[in-house]
C-alpha positions in Angstrom: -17.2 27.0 43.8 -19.5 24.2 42.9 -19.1 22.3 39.4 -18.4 18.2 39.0 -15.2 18.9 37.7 -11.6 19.6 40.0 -10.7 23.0 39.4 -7.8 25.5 40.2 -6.6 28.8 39.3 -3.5 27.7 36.9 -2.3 31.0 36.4 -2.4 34.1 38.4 -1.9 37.3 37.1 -3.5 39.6 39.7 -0.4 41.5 41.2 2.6 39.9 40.1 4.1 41.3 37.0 3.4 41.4 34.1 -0.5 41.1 35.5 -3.1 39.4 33.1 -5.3 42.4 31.9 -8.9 40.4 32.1 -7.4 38.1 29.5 -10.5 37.4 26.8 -8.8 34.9 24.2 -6.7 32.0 25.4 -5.0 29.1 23.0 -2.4 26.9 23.2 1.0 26.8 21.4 2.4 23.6 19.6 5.2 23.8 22.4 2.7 23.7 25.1 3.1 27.3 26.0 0.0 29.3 26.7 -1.0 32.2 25.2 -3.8 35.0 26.0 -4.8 38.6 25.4 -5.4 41.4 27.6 -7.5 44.6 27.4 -4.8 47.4 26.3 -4.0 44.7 23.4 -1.1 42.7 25.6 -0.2 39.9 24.0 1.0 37.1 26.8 3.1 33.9 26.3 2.9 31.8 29.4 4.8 28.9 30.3 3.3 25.2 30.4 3.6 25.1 33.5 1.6 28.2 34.1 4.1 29.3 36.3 6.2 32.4 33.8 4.5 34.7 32.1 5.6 37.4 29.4 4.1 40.2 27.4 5.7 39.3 23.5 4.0 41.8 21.9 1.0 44.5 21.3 -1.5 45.3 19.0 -2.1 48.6 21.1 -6.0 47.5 20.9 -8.3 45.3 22.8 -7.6 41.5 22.3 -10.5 39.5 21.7 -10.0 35.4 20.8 -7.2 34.1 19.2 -5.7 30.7 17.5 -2.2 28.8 15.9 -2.1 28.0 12.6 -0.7 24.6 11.8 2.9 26.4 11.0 2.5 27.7 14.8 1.8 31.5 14.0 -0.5 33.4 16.4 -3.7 35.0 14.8 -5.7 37.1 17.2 -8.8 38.9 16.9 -8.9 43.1 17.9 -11.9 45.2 18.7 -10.6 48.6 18.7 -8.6 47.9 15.5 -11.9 45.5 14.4 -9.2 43.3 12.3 -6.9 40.1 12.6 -3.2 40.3 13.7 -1.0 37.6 12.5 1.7 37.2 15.1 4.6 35.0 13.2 7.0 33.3 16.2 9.8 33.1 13.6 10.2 36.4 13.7 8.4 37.9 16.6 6.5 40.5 13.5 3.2 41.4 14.6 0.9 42.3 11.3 -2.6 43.1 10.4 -3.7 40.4 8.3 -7.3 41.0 7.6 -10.2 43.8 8.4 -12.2 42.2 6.4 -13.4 40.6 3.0 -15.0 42.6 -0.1 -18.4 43.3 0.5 -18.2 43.4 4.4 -15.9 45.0 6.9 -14.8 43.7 10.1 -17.2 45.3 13.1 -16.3 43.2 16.1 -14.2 40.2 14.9 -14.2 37.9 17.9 -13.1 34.5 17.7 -10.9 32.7 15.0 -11.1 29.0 14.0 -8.8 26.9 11.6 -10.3 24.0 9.4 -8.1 21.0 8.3 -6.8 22.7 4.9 -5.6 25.8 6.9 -8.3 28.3 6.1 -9.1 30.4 8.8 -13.3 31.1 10.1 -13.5 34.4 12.2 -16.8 35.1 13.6 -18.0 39.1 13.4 -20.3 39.4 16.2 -21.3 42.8 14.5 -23.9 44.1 17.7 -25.2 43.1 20.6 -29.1 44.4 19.9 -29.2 43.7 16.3 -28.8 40.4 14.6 -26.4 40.7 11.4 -23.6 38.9 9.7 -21.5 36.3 10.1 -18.9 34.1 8.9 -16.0 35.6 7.6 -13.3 32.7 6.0 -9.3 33.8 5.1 -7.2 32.0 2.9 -3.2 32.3 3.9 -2.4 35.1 2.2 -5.4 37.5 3.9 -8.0 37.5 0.9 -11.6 36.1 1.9 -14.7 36.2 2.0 -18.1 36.1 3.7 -18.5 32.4 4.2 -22.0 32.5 5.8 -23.9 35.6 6.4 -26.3 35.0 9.3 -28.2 36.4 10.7 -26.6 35.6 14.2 -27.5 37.1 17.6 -23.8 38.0 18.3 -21.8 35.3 17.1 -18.7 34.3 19.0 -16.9 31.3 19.4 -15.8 28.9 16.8 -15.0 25.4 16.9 -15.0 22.7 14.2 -16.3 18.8 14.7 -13.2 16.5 14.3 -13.2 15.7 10.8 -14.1 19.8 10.2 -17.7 18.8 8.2 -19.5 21.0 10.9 -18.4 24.7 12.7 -20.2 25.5 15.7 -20.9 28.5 16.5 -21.8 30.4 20.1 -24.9 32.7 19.1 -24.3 34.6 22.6 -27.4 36.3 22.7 -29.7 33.7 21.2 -28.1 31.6 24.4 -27.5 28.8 21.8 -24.9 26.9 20.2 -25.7 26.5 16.6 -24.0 23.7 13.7 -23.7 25.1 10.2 -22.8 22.1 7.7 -19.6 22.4 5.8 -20.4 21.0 2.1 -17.8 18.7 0.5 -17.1 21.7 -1.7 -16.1 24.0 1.4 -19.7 26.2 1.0 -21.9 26.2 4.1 -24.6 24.1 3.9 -27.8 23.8 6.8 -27.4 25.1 10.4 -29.6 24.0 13.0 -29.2 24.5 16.4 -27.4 21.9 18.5 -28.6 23.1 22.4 -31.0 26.1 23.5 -29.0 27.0 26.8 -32.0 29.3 28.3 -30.2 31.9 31.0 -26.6 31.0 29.8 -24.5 33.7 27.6 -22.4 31.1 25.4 -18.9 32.7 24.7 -15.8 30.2 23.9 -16.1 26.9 22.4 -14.1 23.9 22.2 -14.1 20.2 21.0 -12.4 17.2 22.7 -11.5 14.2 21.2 -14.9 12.5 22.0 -17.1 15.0 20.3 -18.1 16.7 23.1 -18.6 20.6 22.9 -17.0 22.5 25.5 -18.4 25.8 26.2 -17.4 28.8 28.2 -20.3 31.1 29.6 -19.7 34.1 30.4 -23.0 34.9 32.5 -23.7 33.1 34.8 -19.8 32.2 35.5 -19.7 28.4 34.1 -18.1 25.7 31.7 -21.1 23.4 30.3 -20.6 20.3 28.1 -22.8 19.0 25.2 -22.1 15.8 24.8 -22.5 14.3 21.2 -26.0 12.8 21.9 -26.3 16.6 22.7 -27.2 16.5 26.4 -26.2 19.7 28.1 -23.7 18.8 31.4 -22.3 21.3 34.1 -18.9 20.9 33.9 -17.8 23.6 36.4 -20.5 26.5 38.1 -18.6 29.3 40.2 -21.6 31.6 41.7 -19.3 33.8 43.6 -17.7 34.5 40.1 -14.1 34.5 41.5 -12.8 31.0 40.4 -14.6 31.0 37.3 -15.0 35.0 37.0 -17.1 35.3 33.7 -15.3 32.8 31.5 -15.0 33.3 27.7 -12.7 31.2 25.8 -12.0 27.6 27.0 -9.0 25.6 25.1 -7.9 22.0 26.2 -4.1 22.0 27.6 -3.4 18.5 27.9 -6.1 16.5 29.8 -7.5 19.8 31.3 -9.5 22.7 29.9 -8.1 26.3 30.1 -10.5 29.1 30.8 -9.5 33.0 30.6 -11.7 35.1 32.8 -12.5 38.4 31.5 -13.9 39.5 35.0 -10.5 39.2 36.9 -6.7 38.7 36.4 -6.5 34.6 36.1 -6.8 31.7 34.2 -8.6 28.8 35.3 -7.9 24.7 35.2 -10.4 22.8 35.5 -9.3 18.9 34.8 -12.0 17.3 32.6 -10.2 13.7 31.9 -9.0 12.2 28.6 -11.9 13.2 26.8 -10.3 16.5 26.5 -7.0 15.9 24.8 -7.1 18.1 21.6 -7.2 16.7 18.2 -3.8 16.5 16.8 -3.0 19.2 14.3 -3.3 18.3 11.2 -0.6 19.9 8.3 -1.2 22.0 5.1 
């Protein structure tokens, strides 16, 4: 393992049960908990100290990236169902809440991301050989609609700026991270790319408190950083791919970064300073 930042594998789900099923998505619960996905459509609640694990529910399906609301419901992203599941903790209810918008049906939705007025982005990487569309946005109660329609080389993860006036998005295989404006009047304005990452397969995104885009790659098996002056950093470079093991989502668990490793049966810590304490959440 060679990176400039410590890291460690936080969770272990190799052969102790219930074993992480190359967890994809990964967020972080108001309560500190941890949550992931597996590949038979597990969803896992892990404790905040990474040390308990539990499978809370299922959307029989393979669970792609996922994200809380500001009322601390689950929504994750399925390919085999290619919709969003709502997972409410009140009641434990697992529902489909969206397979799409009129005009354009879910093909691979991959990564959701909430802006400040609770309306919720969810990339649809559509295919990996031909560009296509896009953005799709959800309003609380499910209805939508194509907020920006591409083209984009797979588009995966989300993240918004801190004040939520720009979404960036991880065009996979364009290996770039692109910024798509978000007009006063919620439309999506100009996009222009924010780093060319030549080589690097750009997967999970995240934003820390300075600006700084966080992003999981998930070939060749690294965490980079584009700072806000937009200067690409290595924040962590595993070339044995067992540490970091083809990392796709990253989200910030205090003053550390979370990674989920779709090519093993871990998730990884790696402790990137204050810089990466998430943004408070911000109520409806």
């Amino acid at each position: 393992m060679t990176g400039q930042a410590p890291a460690r594998v936080w969770c272990d789900g190799q052969l102790t049960e219930p074993r992480l099923s190359h967890p994809e998505g990964v967020a972080v619960a108001p309560d500190g908990s941890v949550w992931c996905g597996g590949e038979l459509g597990q969803i896992y609640r892990i404790s905040p100290d990474g040390d308990h694990r539990e499978v809370v529910a299922s959307t029989d399906g393979f669970c792609l990236g996922m994200a809380f609301d500001t009322a601390g419901d689950l929504f994750v992203c399925d390919l085999k169902h290619a919709a969003v599941f709502r997972l409410t903790m009140a009641t434990g209810h697992l529902e489909l809440f969206a397979d799409g918008v009129p005009g354009h049906r879910f093909r691979v939705p991959n990564y959701p991301a909430f802006d400040k007025q609770g309306r919720l982005y969810v990339s649809d990487s559509w295919d990996m050989e031909v560009a296509g569309p896009g953005i799709v946005r959800l309003l609380p109660d499910g209805t939508g609609d194509l907020w920006h329609a591409g083209p984009f080389r797979f588009a995966n993860g989300l993240a918004f700026n801190p004040d939520c006036t720009r979404l960036y998005v991880a065009e996979m295989f364009r290996n770039a991270v692109v910024e798509i404006e978000v007009r006063p009047d919620g439309s999506a304005g100009t996009r222009r790319d924010v780093a060319v990452l030549p080589g690097a397969l750009p997967d999970g995104l995240a934003v820390g408190v300075d600006g700084s885009i966080y992003v999981g790659c998930y070939q060749p098996s690294q965490v980079l950083r584009i700072t806000p002056d937009q200067v690409v950093e290595v924040v962590a470079h595993d070339p044995t791919a067992h540490l970091l093991a083809h990392p796709t989502n990253v989200a910030f668990h205090g003053d550390a970064l979370l990674t989920a490793n779709l090519g093993r049966w871990h998730l990884t810590r790696i402790d990137v300073g204050a810089r990466g304490v998430p943004l408070p959440p911000v109520p409806r």
